[in-house]
Each structure stands twice: as structure tokens, then as C-alpha cells.
C-alpha positions as CSV (number, residue, x, y, z in Angstrom):
1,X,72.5,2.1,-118.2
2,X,69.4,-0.3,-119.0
3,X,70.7,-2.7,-116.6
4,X,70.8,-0.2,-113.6
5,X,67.5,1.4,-114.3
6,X,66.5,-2.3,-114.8
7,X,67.4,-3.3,-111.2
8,X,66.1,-0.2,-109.6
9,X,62.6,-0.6,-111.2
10,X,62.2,-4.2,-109.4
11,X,63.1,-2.9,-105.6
12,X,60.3,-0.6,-106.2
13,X,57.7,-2.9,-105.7
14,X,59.5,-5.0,-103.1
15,X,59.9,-1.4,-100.9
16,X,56.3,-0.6,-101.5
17,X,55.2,-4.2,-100.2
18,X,57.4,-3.7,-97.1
19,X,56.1,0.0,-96.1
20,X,52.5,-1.2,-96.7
21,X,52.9,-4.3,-94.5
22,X,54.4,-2.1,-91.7
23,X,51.8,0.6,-92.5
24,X,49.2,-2.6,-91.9
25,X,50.9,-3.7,-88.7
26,X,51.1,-0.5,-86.9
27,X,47.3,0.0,-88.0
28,X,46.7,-3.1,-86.5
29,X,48.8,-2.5,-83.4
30,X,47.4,1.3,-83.0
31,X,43.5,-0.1,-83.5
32,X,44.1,-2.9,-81.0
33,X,45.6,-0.5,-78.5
34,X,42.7,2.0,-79.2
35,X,40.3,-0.7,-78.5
36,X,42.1,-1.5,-75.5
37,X,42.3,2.3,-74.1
38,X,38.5,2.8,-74.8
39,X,37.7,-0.8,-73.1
40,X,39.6,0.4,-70.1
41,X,37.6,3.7,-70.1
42,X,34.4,2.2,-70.4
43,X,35.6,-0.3,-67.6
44,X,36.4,2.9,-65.5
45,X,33.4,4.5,-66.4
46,X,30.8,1.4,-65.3
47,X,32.8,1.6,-62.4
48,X,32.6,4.7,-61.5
49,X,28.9,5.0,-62.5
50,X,28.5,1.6,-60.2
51,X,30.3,2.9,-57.4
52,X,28.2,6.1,-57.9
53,X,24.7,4.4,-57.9
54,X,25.9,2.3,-55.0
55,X,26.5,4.9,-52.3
56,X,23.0,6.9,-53.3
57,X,21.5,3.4,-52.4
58,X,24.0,3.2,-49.7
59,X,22.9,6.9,-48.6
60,X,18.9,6.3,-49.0
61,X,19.1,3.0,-47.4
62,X,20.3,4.7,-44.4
63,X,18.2,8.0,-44.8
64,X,15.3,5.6,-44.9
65,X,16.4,3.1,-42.1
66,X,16.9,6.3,-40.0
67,X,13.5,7.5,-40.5
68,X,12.0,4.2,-40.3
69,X,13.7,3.8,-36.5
70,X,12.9,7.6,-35.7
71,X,9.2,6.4,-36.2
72,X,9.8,2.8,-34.7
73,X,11.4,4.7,-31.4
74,X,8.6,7.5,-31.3
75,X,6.0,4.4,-31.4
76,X,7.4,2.5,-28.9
77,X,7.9,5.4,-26.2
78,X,4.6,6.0,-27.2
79,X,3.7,2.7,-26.3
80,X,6.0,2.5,-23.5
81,X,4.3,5.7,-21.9
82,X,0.4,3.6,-23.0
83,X,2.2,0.3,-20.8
84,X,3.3,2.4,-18.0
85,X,-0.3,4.1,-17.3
86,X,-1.7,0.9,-17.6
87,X,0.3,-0.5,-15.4
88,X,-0.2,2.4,-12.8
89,X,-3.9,2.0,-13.1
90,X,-3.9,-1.8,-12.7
91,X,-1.9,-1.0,-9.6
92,X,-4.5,1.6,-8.4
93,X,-6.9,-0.4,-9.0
94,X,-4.7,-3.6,-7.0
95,X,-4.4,-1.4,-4.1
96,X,-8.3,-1.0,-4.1
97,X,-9.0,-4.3,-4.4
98,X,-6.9,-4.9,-1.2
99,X,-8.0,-2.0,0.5
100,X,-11.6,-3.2,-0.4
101,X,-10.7,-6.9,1.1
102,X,-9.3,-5.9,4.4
103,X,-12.2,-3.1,4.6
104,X,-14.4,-6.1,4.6
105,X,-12.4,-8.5,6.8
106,X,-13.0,-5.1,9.1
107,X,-16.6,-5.3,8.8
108,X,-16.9,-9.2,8.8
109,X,-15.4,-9.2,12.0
110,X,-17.2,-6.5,13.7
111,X,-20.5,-8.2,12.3
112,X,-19.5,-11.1,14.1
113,X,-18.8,-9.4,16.9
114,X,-21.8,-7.4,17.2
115,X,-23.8,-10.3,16.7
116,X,-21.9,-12.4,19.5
117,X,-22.6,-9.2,22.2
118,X,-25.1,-9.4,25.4
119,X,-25.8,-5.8,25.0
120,X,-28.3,-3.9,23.1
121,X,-25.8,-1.7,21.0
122,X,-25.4,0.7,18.6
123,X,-22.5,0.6,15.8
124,X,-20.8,3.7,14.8
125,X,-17.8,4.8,13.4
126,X,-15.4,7.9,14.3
127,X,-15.2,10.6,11.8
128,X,-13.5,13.1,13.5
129,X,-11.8,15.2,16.1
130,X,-13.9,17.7,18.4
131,X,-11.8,20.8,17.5
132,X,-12.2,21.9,21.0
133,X,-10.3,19.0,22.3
134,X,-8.5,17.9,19.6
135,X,-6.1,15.1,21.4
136,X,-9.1,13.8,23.5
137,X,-12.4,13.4,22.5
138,X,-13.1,11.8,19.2
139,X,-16.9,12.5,17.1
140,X,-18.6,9.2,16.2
141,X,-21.7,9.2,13.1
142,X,-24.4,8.3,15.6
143,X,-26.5,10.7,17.7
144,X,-29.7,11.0,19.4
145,X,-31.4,10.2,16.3
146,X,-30.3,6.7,16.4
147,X,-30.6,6.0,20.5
148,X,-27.3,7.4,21.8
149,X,-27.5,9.6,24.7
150,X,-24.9,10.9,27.2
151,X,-23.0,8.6,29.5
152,X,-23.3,5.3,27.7
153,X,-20.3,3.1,27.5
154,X,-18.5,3.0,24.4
155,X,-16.8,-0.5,23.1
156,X,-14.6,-1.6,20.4
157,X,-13.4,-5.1,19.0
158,X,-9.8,-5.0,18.3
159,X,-7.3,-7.6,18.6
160,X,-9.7,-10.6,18.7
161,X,-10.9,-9.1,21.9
162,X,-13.8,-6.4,23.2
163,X,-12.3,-3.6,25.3
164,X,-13.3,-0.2,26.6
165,X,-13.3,2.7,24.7
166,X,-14.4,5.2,27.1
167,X,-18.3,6.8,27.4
168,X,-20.4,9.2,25.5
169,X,-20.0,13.0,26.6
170,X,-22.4,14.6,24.4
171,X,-25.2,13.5,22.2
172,X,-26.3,15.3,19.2
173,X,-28.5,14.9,16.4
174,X,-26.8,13.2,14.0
175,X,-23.8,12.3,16.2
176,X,-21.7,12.2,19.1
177,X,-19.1,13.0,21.3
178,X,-16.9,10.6,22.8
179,X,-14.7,11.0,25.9
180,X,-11.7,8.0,25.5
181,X,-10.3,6.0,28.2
182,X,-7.1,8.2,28.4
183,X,-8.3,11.5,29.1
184,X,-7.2,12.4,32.8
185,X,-10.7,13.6,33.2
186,X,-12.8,9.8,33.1
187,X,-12.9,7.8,35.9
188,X,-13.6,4.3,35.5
189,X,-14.4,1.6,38.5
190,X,-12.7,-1.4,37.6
191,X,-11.2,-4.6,39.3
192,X,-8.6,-7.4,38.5
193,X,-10.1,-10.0,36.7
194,X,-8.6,-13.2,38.8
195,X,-8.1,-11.6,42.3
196,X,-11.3,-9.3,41.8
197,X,-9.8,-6.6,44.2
198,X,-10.9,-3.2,43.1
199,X,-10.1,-0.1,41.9
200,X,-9.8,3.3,40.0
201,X,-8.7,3.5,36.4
202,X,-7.8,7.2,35.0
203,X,-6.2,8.4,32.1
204,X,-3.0,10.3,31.7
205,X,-3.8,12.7,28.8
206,X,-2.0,10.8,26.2
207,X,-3.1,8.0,24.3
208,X,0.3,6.9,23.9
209,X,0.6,6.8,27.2
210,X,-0.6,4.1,30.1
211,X,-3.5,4.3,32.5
212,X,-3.5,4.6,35.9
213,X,-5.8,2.0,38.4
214,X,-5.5,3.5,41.8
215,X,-6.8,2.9,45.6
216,X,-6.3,-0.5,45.3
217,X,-6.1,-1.7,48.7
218,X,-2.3,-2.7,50.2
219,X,-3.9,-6.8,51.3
220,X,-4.1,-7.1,47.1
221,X,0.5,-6.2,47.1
222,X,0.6,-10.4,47.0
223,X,-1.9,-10.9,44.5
224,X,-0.8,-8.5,41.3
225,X,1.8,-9.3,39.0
226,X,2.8,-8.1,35.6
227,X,0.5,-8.8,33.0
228,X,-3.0,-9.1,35.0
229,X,-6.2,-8.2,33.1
230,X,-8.4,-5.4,34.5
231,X,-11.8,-4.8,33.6
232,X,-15.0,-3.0,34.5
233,X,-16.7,-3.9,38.1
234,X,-20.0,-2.2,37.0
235,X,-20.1,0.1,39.8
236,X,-21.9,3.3,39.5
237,X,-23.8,1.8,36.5
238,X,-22.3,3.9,33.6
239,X,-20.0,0.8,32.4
240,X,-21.3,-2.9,32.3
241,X,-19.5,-4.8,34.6
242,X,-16.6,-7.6,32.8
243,X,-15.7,-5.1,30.5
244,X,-12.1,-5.7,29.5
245,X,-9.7,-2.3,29.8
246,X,-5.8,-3.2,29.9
247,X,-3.1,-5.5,31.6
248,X,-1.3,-4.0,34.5
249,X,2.6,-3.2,33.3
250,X,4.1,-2.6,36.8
251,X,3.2,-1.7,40.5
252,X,3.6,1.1,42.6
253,X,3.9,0.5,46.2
254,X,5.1,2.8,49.5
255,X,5.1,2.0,52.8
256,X,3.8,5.1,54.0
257,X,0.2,5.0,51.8
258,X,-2.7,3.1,52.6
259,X,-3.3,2.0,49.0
260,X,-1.7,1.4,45.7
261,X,-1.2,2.1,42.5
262,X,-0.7,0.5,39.0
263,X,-0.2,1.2,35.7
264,X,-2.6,-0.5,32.8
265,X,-1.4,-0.5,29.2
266,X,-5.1,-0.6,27.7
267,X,-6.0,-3.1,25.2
268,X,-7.1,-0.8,22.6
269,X,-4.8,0.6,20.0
270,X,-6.2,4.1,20.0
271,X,-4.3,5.5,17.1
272,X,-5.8,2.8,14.9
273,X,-9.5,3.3,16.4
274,X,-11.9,2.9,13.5
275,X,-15.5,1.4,14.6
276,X,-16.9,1.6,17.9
277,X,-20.1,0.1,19.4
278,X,-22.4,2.2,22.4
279,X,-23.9,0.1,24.9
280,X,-27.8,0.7,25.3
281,X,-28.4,-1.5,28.1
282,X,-27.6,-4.9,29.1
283,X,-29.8,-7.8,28.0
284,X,-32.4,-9.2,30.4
285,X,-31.5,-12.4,30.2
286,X,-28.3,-11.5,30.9
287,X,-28.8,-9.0,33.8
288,X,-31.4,-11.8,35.6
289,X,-28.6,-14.8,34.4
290,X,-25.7,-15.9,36.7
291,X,-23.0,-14.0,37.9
292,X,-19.6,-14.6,35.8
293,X,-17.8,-17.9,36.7
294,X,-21.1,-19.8,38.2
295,X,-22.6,-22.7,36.1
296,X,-25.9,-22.6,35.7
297,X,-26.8,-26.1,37.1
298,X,-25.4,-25.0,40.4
299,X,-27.7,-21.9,39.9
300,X,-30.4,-24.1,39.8
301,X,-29.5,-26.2,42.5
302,X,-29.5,-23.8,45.0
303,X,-32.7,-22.2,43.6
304,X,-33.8,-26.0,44.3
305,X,-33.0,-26.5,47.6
């Protein structure tokens, strides 16, 4: 009996040792895990917070670039709109430049041209339409005021030439009214500038279309062509005489008339008619000089002998 009681009293201790050293490993083992599991939660939980915090940057980054390029676009159409008004003035102000540089090239050239003339003139410019004849006669901005009266020859330069325009109808005050080459009512003594056979030149009603040079005698048939130059003869003594008016553009010939007919396309460009000169008179010099085409040493050689 002492020796069982003996043996049982010693597997006490060696039982207890064993439960506490399991009890201290599965503490250990249940602590480490615990660690583990709240590691892994805190892990999750940075990470989720991270992620979090992340796309609110993500989303206010992109809230404020939008905004920032709402504003950047509304400045630059504003700026765009600035540029394009600029740009339409500078061309305004382009296009009156060159309409300033050919208005003077205009000028320039009739000053040179007035200034070159044997006439005592006066220069005027159209600035309107008699309403009364609205596809005829033309109102210039001289009148009586200034020395025009009715029936003086009008001139223009056009074309690097001078050239009939047609004559003064009616002088008023402050202007005037101008009857054109074309109108079927002026009459216009004229002859061909190399042959110097003579003629009528008339108008047709239309400045788009040609004039008309008539009783031209049958002997001149041989002595036309195509492209001739006709200009005033002086007769009558409303026109100076060497007056240029048009090139003949065909001939008109029957057996059965005495005379003939051609038709002049006249050397000004009506529809683009801007400045005009009215002849006064003809200098003195000019009037007592030689006739056209005679030197004046021959002039003086005959006076000599």
C-alpha cells in the first residue's frame, strides 16, 4: 500500500510539468497567432485607409484640373475672340492703307496729267447720277462758281492716255451736268488720226456699247482698217481739235450709199469714270503754235522766206 501511494505521488509532479509546458506552448502559439491576425488587420486597415486617402486626392486632383482647364479654355476663347478682332481691324485698317495708296497713285497721275495739258482746265470729280437721266448724264462737283459753263468739252486721263468724255449740258452753282460720249443725243465732229478723213461720232445709248462715226466719205473705204484712232477735228468749236475718242472696231460699207459708217469702241472705260477735267479754252501759245505734225523750224522757215 505505501509503495503504490509512493509511486503515484511522484507522477504528480511529472503530469503537472507536462500540462503546464503545453498550457505555455499553446499560449505561445495562440499569442503569436493573435499578433499575427491583428498585424494583418492593421495591414488591411493602412491599406484601406491608403487606398481611401488616395482616390480623394485622385478625385480633387481631377476636380481641380477640371476647373483649372474650364478657366484655361474660357481664357483662351476669350483671347482667341481679343486675336480675331485684332486681326479684323489690322485688316481694315490693310485695306485702307491700300485703298489710300492707289487713291493716291489716282491723284498722282491726274496731277501729272493736268500739269502736262495745253488747256486752261478745270478738275472735277463725278458724284452722281442726274435722276432725270439716270443711264446718261453724270453730275460733276464743279459749277459756275468755279468757271464751268455750258458746252465746254469734258476730258479724262485713263489708261495712260487723254480721251473724250463728252461736254457740259448744264452749269449750276456748285456743279454740273455732264452729257457722255455715248448718249445718242451728242454729236461729235471727229476724223481719223493717220488718214485725217472726216466724220460724225454719235453715241448709241449704252455705255457698254460702241459709237458710231458716220458720213465718212466712200474715197476713205481704202484707207480704214481695224484698230484706227479717231479723235476730235475741232469743228464747230465746242471740242479742241486732237482730242482722242476711240479705235474704229469694224466698217460698214454698201454699194448703194454715198458714205460710210464705222463703229468706235471709245477709249474711256465709262463704268470706272472717276475724275474728269473741263476744257476752258485752249492756250495761246498753243492756238497761234503749229498745226500737229509740222516742226517748228520748218514753221520758221517759211515765215522766213
Amino acid at each position: 500500500m505505501d509503495r503504490t501511494g509512493g509511486g503515484s505521488n511522484r507522477r504528480l509532479p511529472v503530469e503537472l510539468g507536462v500540462f503546464i509546458g503545453l498550457a505555455l506552448v499553446s499560449f505561445s502559439l495562440l499569442l503569436f497567432s493573435t499578433r499575427e491576425l491583428m498585424l494583418n488587420f492593421s495591414e488591411s486597415g493602412l491599406s484601406l485607409l491608403s487606398g481611401a486617402r488616395s482616390g480623394v486626392s485622385e478625385v480633387f486632383s481631377l476636380t481641380s484640373q477640371t476647373v483649372l482647364s474650364a478657366q484655361e479654355l474660357f481664357r483662351l476663347r476669350a483671347e482667341h475672340a481679343e486675336l480675331l478682332e485684332q486681326i479684323a481691324r489690322f485688316e481694315q485698317l490693310e485695306r485702307s492703307a491700300v485703298e489710300i495708296r492707289e487713291e493716291n497713285n489716282r491723284l498722282r497721275e491726274q496731277l501729272g496729267f493736268s500739269q502736262g495739258m495745253n488747256y486752261r482746265h478745270i478738275p472735277a470729280r463725278l458724284v452722281g447720277r442726274d435722276p432725270d437721266n439716270l443711264y446718261s448724264a453724270f453730275v460733276i462737283n464743279k459749277g459756275r462758281r468755279a468757271g464751268v459753263a455750258n458746252d465746254m468739252a469734258v476730258i479724262a486721263w485713263q489708261g495712260g492716255s487723254q480721251a473724250l468724255v463728252g461736254k457740259v449740258v448744264e452749269a449750276r452753282v456748285f456743279d454740273s451736268l455732264v452729257m457722255p460720249l455715248y448718249d445718242s443725243s451728242l454729236l461729235v465732229a471727229s476724223r481719223f488720226a493717220f488718214s485725217r478723213f472726216e466724220g460724225i461720232v454719235e453715241g448709241q445709248g449704252d455705255r457698254n456699247a460702241t459709237l458710231r462715226m458716220r458720213f465718212i466719205t466712200r474715197r476713205a473705204m481704202d484707207e480704214i482698217s481695224r484698230g484706227d484712232l479717231v479723235i476730235t477735228s475741232g469743228m464747230g468749236g465746242v471740242y479742241p481739235p486732237d482730242i482722242n475718242i476711240g479705235r474704229v472696231v469694224s466698217v460698214a460699207y454698201h454699194e448703194y450709199e454715198i458714205s460710210m459708217e464705222v463703229e468706235v469702241e471709245p477709249l474711256i472705260d465709262f463704268s470706272r469714270l472717276e475724275y474728269v477735267f473741263v476744257i476752258e479754252e485752249i492756250e495761246m501759245e498753243m492756238a497761234d503754235g503749229p498745226a500737229p505734225g509740222v516742226d517748228d523750224s520748218e514753221s520758221q522757215e517759211d515765215d522766213d522766206d
